[in-house]
N, C-alpha and C positions, 0 to 999 in steps of 0.2 A: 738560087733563090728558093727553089722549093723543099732542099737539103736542109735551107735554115728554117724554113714554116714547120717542118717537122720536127724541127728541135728545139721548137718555143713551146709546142704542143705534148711534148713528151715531158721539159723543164715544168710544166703547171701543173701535170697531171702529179708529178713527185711533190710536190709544193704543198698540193692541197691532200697528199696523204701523210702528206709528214706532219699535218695540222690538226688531223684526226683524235680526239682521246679515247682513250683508253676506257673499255665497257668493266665497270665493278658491280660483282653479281650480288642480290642482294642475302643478309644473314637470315638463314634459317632458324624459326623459332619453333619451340617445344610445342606440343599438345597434348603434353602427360600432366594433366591435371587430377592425380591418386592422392593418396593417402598411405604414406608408409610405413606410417607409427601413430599409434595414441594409447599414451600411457596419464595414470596418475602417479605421478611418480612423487610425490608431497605424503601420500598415505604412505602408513607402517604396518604391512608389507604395500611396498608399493604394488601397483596392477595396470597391468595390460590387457589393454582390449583384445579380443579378435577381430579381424580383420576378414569379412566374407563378401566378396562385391563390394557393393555401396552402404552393405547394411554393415553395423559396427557394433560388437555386446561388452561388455564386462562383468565383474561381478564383486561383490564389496562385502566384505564383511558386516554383520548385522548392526553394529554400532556404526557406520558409517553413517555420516549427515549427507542426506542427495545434494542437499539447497543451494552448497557454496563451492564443489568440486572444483580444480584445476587442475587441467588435460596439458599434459605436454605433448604436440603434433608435431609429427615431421611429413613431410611433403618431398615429392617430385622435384626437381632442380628446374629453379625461375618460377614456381608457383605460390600463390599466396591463398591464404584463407580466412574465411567471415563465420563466425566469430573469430576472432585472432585465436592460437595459441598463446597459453600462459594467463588467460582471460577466467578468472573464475565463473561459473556455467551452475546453473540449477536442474540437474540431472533427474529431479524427481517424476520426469516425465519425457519422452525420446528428444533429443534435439537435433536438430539438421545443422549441419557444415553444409557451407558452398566454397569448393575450391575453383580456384578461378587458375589457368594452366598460362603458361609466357604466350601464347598466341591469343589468349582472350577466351578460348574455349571454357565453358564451365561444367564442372559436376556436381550434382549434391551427395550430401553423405548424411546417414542418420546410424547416431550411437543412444544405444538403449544400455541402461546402468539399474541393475538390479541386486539387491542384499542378497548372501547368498541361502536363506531360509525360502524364499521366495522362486528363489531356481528351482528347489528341493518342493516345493507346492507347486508348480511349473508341470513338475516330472510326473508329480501323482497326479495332476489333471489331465494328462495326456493318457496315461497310462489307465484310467477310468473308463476315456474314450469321452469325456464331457465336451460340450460344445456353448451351455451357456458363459455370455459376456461377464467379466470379471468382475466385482463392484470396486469403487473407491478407486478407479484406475488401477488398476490390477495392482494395488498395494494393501499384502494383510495388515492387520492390527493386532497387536498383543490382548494372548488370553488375559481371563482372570485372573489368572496366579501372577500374572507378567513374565512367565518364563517359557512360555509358546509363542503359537501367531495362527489366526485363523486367515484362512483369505474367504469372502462370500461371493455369491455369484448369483446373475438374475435377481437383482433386489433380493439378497436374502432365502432364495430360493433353495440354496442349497452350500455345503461351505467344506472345508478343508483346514481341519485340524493338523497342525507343525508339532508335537512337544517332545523332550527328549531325545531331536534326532529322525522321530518317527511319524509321517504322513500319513491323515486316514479322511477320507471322505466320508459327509451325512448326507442325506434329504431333509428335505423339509422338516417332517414331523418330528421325525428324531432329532434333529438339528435344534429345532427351538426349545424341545425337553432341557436337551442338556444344558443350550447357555440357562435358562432358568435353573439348573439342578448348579448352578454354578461353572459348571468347563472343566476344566484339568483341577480346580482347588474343591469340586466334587470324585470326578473320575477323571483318569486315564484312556482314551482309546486305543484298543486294541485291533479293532477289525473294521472294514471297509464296511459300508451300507451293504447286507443279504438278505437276500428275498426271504422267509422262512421256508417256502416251500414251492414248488413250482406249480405258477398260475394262481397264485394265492394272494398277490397283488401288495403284500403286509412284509416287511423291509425291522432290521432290527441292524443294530450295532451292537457289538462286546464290549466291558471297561471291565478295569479294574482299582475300586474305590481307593481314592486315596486316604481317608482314613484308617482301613486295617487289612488293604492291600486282598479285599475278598471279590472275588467275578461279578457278574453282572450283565443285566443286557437292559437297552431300551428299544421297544419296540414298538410300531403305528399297528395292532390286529386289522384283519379285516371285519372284526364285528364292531371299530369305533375307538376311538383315543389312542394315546401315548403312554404306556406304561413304563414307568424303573423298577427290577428285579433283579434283589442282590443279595450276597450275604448268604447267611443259612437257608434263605427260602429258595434261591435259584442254585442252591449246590442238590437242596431233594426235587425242584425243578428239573435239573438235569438226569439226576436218577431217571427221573420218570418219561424221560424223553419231551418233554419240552412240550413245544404244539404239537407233535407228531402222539407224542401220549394220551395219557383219560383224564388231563386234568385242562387239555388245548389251551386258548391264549388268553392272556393275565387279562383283567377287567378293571384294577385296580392298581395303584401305586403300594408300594410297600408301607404300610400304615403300623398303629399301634393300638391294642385292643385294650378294654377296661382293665385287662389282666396287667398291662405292662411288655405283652410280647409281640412279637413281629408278624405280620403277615401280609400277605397278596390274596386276591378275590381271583377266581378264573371258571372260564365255562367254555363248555364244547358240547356242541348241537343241542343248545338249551339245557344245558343238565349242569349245576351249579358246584365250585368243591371251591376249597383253599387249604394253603399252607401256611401252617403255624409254626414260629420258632420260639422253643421257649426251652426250660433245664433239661428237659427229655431230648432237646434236639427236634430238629425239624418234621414236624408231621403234618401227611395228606388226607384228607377226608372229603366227598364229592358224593353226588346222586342223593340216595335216601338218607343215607347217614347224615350228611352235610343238612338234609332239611330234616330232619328230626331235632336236629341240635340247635337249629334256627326256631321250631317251635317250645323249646325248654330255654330261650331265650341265649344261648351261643352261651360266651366265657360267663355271662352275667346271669347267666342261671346256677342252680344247683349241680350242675354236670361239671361243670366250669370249663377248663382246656383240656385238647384229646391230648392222649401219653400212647398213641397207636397210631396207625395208620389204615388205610382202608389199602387191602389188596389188592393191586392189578391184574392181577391174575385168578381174580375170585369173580365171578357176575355182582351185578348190584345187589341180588337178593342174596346171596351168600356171606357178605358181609359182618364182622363183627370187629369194630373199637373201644378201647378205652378210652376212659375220661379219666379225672383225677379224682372224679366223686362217683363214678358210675360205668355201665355201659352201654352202649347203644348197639341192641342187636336184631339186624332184618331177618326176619321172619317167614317171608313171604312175597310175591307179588306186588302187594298195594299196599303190605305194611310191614310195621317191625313193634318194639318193646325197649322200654327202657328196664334198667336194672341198677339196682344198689350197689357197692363192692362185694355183699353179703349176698351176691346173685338173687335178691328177693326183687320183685316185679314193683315197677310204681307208676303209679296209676299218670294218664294224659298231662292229669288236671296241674300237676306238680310236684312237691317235695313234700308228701305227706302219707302214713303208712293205712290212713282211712279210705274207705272208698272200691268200690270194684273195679277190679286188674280190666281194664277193656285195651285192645289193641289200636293206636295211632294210625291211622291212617298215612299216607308218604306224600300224594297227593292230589 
């Protein structure tokens, strides 16, 4: 009896494991929610992004429309993403992907799409070491001519000329000369914003005109304004060393005198001169000279324009120029003498051969 109790107890125990089911484990899901492609592959050349973390660039040729793009994404296997792929996308500005990964997990992603003049303004702003915010959401606009692109920054504060290939930074003062002098359908930039001098606080840029392809510079002095200096007057400018010279910084835009010729106004430590371009070619006259010829009334007197220059290498009282009627020669000190072609003396007073020869004062 007890043989059989044991054998009822071993028959239920097999009963109830053979009634057992069976454990199914469950499927493992992904958690790669990447990003392993994003192209435009619709543009001719097509273009692919870069791929750097979560952050995503491209770059597009300058005719490219941002507004309407369409990205072709490939993703991680079992993940999907918002905005879809194949979805046309307004690039004008960063836009964020969220991929969502087969377990739920999600990532965001941000792709920045940029022309590639704007890379190239990018590089020269980096390379300046600037740090003001970009205007217009860091998208230039086409120069003057429409065959550039400037980018601004700081409301206007300061900007970044594209043309030809070639990036160049201005400041302020210079910056607003130029768009007024016109941009690129005035001049070309050639050189980055330069101090003129160290501690001197006064910043110029180089161009070269594009009317007859002659130098130039625009510059903020530190004695006040924005000067343009170009042409014949800034080629005997440079002779004479510039602000570093006797004739220091321009006072004046390049103007045109009763005569018909070219000039610029300049002063250094109060002592007044200019250069004049006319058939003789460019000539400097400054200090006494420069006011003696202001008191016979400059081009519009009888002396008319100088055919000389005043020597830098000569003191103010050593002095002697030609004029085209006359000469003006210092004398002295505190004064000088005007003269006929015919080296005869003519009096203060003007163009007349009456009158006692008295000596001009300077000033």
């Amino acid at each position: 009896m007890k043989s059989y109790s044991v054998f009822l107890v071993l028959l239920a125990a097999m009963m109830i494991g053979g009634c057992k089911k069976d454990t199914i484990p469950p499927i493992s899901q992904s958690a790669d929610n990447s990003i392993t492609g994003f192209a435009f592959a619709t543009l001719s050349p097509g273009v692919t992004a870069n791929i750097s973390g979560t952050s995503l660039s491209a770059v597009v040729q300058a005719s490219t429309n941002l507004t309407s793009l369409i990205p072709t994404i490939t993703l991680a296997a079992g993940a999907s993403i918002t905005p879809a792929s194949g979805v046309a996308q307004n690039f004008t500005n960063p836009v964020v992907y969220t991929v969502t990964a087969e377990n739920g997990q999600t990532q965001s992603y941000t792709i920045t799409v940029k022309h590639n003049y704007q890379v190239t303004i990018d590089v020269k702003y980096k390379a300046l070491g600037w740090t003001a915010m970009p205007d217009d959401g860091d998208h230039a606009q086409p120069t003057a001519s429409g065959t550039g692109w400037v980018q601004y920054y700081s409301n206007k504060s300061q900007a970044i000329y594209l043309v030809n290939g070639s990036a160049f930074g201005m400041l302020i003062n210079e910056m607003k000369k130029y768009d007024a002098a016109g941009q690129d359908k005035f001049a070309i930039l050639t050189t980055d914003a330069t101090l003129t001098s160290v501690g001197s606080g006064a910043y110029y840029n180089e161009f070269k005109r594009v009317a007859d392809g002659s130098a130039g510079i625009v510059t903020s002095p530190p004695t006040g304004g924005t000067f343009l200096v170009y042409g014949d007057v800034y080629k005997k400018y440079l002779v004479l060393n510039r602000w570093n010279g006797t004739l220091g910084y321009p006072t004046s835009d390049e103007s045109t005198n009763t005569s018909g010729f070219r000039y610029n106004n300049f002063i250094k430590n109060g002592v007044a001169g200019v250069i004049i371009a006319g058939p003789s070619g460019a000539q400097a006259i400054w200090g006494k000279v420069y006011k003696l010829w202001g008191n016979a009334s400059y081009d519009a007197g009888w002396l008319r324009n100088p055919i000389s220059s005043c020597d830098p290498a000569i003191g103010d009282n050593g002095q002697i120029v030609q004029f085209q009627n006359g000469t003006i020669k210092i004398t002295g000190t505190g004064c000088g003498q005007y003269q006929r072609l015919n080296n005869t003396l003519v009096p203060v007073s003007g163009d007349f051969l009456s009158g006692s020869i008295v000596l001009n004062p300077c000033y």
